[in-house]
PLY file of the C-alpha trace (Angstrom):
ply
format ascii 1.0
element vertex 246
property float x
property float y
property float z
element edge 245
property int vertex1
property int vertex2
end_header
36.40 100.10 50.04
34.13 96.95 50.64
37.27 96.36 53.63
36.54 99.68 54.77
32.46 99.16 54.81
32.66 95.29 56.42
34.76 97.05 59.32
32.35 99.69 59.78
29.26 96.79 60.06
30.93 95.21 62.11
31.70 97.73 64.64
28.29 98.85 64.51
27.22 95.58 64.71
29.18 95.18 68.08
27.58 98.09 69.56
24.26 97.34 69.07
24.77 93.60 70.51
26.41 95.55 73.66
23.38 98.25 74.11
21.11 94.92 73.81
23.51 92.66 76.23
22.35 91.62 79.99
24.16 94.80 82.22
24.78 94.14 86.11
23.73 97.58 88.31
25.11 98.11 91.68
22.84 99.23 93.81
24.24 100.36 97.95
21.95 100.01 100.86
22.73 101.45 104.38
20.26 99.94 106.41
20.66 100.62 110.52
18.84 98.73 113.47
15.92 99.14 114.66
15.60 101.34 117.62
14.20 98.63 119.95
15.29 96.00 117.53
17.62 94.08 120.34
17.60 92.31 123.01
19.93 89.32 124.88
19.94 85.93 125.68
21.92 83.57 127.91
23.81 81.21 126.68
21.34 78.70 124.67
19.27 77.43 127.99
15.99 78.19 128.96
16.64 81.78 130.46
14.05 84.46 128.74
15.46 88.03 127.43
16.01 90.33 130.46
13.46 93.31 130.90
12.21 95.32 127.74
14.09 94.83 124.27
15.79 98.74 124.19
16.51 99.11 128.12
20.07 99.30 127.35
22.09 101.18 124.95
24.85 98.78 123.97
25.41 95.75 122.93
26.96 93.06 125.15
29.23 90.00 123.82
30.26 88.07 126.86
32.65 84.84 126.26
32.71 83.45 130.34
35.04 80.98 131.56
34.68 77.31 130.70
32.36 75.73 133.06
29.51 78.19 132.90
28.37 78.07 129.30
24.91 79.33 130.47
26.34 82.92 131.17
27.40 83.52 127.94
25.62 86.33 126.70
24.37 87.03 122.92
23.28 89.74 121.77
20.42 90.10 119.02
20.17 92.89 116.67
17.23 93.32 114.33
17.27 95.35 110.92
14.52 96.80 108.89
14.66 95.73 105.32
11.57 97.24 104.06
13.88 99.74 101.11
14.86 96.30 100.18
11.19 95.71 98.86
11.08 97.18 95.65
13.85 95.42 94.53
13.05 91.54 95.99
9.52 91.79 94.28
10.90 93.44 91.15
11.79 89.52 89.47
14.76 90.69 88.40
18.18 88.21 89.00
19.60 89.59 92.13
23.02 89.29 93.59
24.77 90.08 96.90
28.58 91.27 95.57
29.45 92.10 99.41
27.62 92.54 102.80
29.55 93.93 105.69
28.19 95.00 109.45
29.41 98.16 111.00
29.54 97.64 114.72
30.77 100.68 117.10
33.13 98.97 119.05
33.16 100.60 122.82
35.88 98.13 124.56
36.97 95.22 126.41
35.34 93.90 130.02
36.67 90.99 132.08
39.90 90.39 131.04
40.59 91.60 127.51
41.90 88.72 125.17
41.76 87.33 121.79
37.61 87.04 121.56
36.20 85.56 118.26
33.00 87.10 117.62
30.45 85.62 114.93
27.72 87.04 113.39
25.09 84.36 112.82
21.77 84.66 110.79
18.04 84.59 112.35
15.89 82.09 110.63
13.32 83.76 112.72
12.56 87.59 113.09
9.36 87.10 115.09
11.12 86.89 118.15
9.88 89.42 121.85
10.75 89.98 125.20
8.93 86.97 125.66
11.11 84.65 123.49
13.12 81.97 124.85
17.50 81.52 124.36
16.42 78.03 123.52
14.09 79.22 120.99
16.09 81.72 119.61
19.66 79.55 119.53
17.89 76.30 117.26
17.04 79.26 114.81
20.67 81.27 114.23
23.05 78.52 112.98
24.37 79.55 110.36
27.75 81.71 110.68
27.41 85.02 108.20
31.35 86.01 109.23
33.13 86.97 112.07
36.09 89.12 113.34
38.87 89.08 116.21
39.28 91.42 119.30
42.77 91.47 120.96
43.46 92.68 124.41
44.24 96.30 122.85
42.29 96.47 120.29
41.41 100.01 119.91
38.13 101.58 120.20
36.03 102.72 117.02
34.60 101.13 114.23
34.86 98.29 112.96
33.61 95.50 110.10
32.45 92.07 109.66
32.27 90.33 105.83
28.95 88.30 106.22
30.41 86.50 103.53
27.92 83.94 103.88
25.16 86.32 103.05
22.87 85.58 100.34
19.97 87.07 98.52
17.67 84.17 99.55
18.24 85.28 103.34
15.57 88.15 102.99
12.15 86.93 103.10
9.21 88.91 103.00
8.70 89.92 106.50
10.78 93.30 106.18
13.12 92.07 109.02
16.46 90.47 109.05
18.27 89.46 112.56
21.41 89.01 113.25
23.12 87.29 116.39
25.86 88.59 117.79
27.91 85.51 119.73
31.39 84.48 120.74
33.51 81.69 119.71
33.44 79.54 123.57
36.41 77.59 122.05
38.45 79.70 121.14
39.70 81.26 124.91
38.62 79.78 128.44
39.40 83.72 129.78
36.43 85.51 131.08
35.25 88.07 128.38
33.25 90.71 127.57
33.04 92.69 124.08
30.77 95.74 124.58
29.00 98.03 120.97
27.00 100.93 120.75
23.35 100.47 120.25
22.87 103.90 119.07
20.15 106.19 121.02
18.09 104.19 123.12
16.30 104.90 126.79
19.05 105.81 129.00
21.39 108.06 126.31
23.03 107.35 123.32
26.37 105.48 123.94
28.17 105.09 120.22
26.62 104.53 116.83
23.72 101.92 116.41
24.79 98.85 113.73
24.92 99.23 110.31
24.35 96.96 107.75
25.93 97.83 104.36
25.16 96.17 101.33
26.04 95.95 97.75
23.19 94.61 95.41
23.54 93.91 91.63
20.58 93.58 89.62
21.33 91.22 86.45
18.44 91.07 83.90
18.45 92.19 79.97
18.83 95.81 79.34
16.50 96.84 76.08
17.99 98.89 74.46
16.42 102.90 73.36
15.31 102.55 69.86
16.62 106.32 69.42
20.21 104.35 70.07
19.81 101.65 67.83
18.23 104.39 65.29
21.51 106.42 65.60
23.43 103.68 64.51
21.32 102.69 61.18
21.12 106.55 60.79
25.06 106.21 60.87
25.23 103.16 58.62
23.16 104.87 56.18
25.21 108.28 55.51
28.55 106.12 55.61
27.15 103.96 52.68
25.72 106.91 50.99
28.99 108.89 50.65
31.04 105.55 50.14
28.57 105.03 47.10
29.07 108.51 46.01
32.79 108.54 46.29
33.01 105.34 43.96
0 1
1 2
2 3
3 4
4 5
5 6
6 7
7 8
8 9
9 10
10 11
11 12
12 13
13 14
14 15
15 16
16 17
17 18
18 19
19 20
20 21
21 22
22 23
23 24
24 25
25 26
26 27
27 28
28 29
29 30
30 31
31 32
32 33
33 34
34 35
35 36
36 37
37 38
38 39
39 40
40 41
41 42
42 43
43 44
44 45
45 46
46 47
47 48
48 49
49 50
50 51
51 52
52 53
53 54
54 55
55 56
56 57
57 58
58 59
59 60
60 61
61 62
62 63
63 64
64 65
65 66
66 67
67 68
68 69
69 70
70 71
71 72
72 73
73 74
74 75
75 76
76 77
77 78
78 79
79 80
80 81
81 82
82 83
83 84
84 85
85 86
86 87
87 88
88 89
89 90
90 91
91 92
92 93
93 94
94 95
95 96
96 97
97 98
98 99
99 100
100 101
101 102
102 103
103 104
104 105
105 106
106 107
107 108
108 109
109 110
110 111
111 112
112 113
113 114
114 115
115 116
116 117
117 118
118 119
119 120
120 121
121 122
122 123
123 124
124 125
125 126
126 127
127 128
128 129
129 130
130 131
131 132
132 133
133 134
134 135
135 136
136 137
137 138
138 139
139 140
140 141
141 142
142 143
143 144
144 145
145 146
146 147
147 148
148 149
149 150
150 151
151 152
152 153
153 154
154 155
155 156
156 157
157 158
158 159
159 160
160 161
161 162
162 163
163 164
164 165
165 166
166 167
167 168
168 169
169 170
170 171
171 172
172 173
173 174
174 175
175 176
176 177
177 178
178 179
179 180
180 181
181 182
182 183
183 184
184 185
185 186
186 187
187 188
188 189
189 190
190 191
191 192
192 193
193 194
194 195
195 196
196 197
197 198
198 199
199 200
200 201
201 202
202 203
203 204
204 205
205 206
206 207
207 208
208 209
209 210
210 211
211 212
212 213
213 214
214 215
215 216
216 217
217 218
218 219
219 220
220 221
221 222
222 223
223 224
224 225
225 226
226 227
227 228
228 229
229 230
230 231
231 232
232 233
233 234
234 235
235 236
236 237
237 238
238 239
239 240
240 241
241 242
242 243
243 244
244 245
């Protein structure tokens, strides 16, 4: 009997230590660019963005032959991260578990090969039309993840792990920006990778980034005192008919 009642604490004992134990709550977000949220730059020399931020609707990777660095072109997408809010200001322990971007990929230009293309974090999203490559270069150094085209590879979409994500990369300007930039060692062949930008001025060619996240919130979960009533409630009648059995 006194087995039978010890076994019975102590399983009640283990569920109220697990309603009272620190839980981890996935939370997705599908955040998607802004609409005139991107622009280009060439290479990382002096040359300013070309015309207004959304005159185009795709995005343009070009890797040019080795010689002419300065025609390289980046592109820079920008995402709106204000549903993000809530949750950054909220105190709680936050953690990234994955962080992928969607791109629409639309083809090949030049002559299709094996392009690397990186994704590399903004330290600045203040950037304009006005905003220089040499500006805007010093502040994305940091590789997020990246992904390989073949010559073939077939329209559609496709992903990129930013791996290298973290929680700490959102500040609290509501923005996040992303550059978009190929690997100029990895093939002397000219180049071009070309995404959809969603609609923009000029149609809609292909689906505008995406940037999908998975969020965990770690903190102490309190548990309902009508829970941790049930289970004294419990305790109690199992003791009383023990006692009344004996």
């Amino acid at each position: 009997m006194k087995n039978t009642i010890a076994r019975i604490l102590g399983l009640a004992t283990l569920a109220a230590t697990l309603l009272a134990a620190p839980q981890a709550h996935a939370i997705p977000f599908n955040l998607t660019m802004q609409t005139d949220g991107f622009g280009y730059m060439f290479g990382n020399d002096a040359t300013p963005f070309p015309g207004p931020l959304n005159a185009s609707n795709f995005l343009s990777v070009r890797n040019t032959q080795a010689g002419d660095p300065t025609a390289d072109i980046q592109s820079i997408i920008r995402f709106d991260t204000s549903a993000l809010t809530p949750l950054l200001t909220s105190g709680q322990p936050l953690v990234i578990n994955s962080a992928r971007l969607q791109l629409d990929f639309l083809g090949q230009g030049g002559e299709p090969t094996t392009t690397r293309l990186n994704a590399g974090l903004g330290g600045t999203d203040t950037w304009t039309q006005a905003s220089s490559s040499t500006e805007l270069w010093n502040n994305y150094t940091q590789v997020l993840g990246d992904t390989l085209f073949v010559a073939g590879t077939p329209e559609g979409l496709v992903e990129i792990d930013l791996t290298g994500l973290s929680i700490d990369d959102f500040g609290n300007d509501e923005l996040l920006s992303i550059l978009l930039f190929a690997d100029e060692n990895f093939s002397a062949e000219f180049n071009e990778l070309f995404f959809g930008a969603g609609d923009t001025p000029g149609g809609t060619t292909g689906a505008a980034p995406r940037l999908i996240l998975d969020i965990s919130v770690r903190g102490t979960e309190v548990p309902e005192p009508g829970s941790l009533l049930l289970v004294g409630l419990g305790l109690g009648a199992f003791a009383l008919v023990q006692r009344r059995r004996a």
